[in-house]
N, C-alpha and C positions, 0 to 999 in steps of 0.2 A: 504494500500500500504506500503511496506518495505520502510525503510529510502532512501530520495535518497537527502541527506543534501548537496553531493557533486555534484551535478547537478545544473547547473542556464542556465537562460537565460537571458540576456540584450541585449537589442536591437542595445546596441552602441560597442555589441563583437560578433562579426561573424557572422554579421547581424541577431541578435537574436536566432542565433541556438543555441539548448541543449548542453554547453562546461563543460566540467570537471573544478571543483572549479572558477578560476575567471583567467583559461590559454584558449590560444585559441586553443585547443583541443577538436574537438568535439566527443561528442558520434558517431555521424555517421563513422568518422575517426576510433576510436575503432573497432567499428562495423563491417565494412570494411574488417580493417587488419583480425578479427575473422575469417571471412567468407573466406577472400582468404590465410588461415591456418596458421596465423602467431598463437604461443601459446601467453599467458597471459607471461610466463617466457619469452619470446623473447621480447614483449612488454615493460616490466619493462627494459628489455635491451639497447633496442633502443630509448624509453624514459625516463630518469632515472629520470625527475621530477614527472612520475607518480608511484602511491603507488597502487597496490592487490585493496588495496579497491576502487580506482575508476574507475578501469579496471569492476570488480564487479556490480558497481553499472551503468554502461554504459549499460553494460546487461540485468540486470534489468528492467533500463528505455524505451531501447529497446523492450524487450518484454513485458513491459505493455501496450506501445504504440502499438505495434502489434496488440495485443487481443481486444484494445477499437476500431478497426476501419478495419471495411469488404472490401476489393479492391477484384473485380470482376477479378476470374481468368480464367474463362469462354475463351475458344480460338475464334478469331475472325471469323464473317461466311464470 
């Protein structure tokens, strides 16, 4: 797995969700903005205490979690 040195979780920050270094920013939050088309340059904009690389490595983490775990997209009968 690629570095993901700027990712943690503690249990007593954002109730244990995956947060960028030790701010309560989570990856999902990232994630998010990604999805509903904000850029990585808007990003660093809007939050100016984050840096390229942990924008990066939220993606990352994102998509490795992805890949290790199957959710049934099967449409309901």
């Amino acid at each position: 797995m690629s570095d993901m040195s700027r990712i943690r979780r503690d249990p007593t920050v954002m109730a244990g969700k995956p947060c960028i270094r030790d701010m309560r920013v989570t990856v999902a939050m990232i994630v998010s903005q990604i999805a509903e088309g904000a850029t990585v340059d808007t990003l660093l904009e809007e939050f100016p205490y984050l840096e390229r690389e942990d924008i990066t490595q939220a993606l990352r983490y994102a998509a490795y979690m992805a890949s290790s775990q199957e959710i049934d997209l099967s449409p309901a009968a």
